[in-house]
C-alpha positions in Angstrom: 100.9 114.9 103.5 102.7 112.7 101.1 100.4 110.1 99.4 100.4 106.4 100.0 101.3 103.9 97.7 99.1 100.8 96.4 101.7 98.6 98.4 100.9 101.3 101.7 97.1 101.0 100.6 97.3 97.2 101.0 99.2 96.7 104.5 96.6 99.7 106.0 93.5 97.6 104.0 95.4 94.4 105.8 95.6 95.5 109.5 91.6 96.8 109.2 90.9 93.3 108.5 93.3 91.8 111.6 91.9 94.5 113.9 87.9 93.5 112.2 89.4 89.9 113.5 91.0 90.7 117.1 87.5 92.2 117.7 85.7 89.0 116.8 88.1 86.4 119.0 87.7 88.8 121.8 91.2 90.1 121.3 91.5 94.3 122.5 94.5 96.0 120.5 95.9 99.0 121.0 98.4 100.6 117.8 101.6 101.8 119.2 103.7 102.7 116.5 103.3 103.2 112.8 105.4 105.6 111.5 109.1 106.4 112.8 111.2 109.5 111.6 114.8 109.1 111.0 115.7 110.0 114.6 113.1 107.4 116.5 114.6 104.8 114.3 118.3 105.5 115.0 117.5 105.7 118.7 116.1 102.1 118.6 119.0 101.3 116.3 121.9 102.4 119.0 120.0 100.2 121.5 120.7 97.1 119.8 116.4 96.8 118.9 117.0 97.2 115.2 118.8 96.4 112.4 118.1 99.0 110.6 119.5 102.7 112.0 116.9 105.0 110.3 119.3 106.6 107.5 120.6 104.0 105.2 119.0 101.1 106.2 115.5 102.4 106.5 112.6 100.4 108.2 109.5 99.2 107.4 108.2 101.3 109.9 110.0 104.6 108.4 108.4 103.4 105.0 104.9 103.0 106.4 105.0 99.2 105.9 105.3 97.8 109.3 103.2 98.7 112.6 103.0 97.2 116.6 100.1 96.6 118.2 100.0 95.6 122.0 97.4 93.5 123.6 94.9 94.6 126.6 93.9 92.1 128.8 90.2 92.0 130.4 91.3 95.2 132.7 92.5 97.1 130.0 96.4 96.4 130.7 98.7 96.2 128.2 99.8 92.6 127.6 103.5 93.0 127.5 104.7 89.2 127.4 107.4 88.4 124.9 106.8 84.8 125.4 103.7 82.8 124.6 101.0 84.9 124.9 98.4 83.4 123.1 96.5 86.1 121.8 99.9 87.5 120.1 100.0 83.9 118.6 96.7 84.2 117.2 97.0 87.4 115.6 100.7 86.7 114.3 99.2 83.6 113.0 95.8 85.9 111.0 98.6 88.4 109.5 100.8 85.6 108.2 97.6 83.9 106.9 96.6 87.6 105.1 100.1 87.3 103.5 101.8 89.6 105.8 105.1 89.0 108.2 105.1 88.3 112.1 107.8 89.3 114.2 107.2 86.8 116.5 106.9 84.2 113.4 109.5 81.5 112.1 111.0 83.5 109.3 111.9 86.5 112.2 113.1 83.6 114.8 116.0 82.6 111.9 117.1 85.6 111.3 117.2 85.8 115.1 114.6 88.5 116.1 111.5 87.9 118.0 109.3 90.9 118.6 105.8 89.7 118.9 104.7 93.3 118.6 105.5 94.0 114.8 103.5 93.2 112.0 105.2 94.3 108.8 104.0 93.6 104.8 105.3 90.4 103.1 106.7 90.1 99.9 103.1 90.5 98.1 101.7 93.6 99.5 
């Protein structure tokens, strides 16, 4: 396996700390994506759910920077609401307060993408 870098180090260290704090507001999270190949990015890519198509515009995802969580409610069930779900908010709001970048944040929503389920390293990790 390839080593991390500090900048990897950081954003792993980073999401500990927001999973340490989902845990204490009562918040279940489930990781369901981390690293994408080439192939799973390009897929998303020709579906019009990235920017970036896996080969020359590489993702944070492909370079280990970026992950997606999905919230369980009290039964377990994945909390799939792209809205307002205030549990996403909360969260969003920790990882942006650690330094980090949101998907469903304000600097995503003017560059026109929302994905409440992405958490990717700022510009200081």
């Amino acid at each position: 396996m390839k080593s991390l870098t500090e900048r990897q180090v950081e954003v792993l260290h980073k999401f500990g700390i927001l999973i340490v704090f989902a845990d204490s507001q009562n918040i279940r999270v489930i990781l369901t994506a981390f690293i994408r190949t080439a192939e799973e990015q390009n897929v998303l890519f020709r579906r019009g759910l990235s920017k970036c198509d896996g080969y020359i515009n590489l993702s944070k995802h492909q370079q280990r920077l970026a992950f997606d969580i999905v919230i369980l409610n009290a039964d377990w069930k994945p909390i799939n609401d792209y809205g307002d779900a205030p549990e996403y908010k909360v969260l969003g709001a920790e990882w942006e307060r650690l330094g980090g970048h949101w998907g469903g944040g304000a600097g995503f929503a003017a560059a026109g993408f929302h994905d409440v389920f992405h958490f990717q390293a700022g510009p200081a990790d």
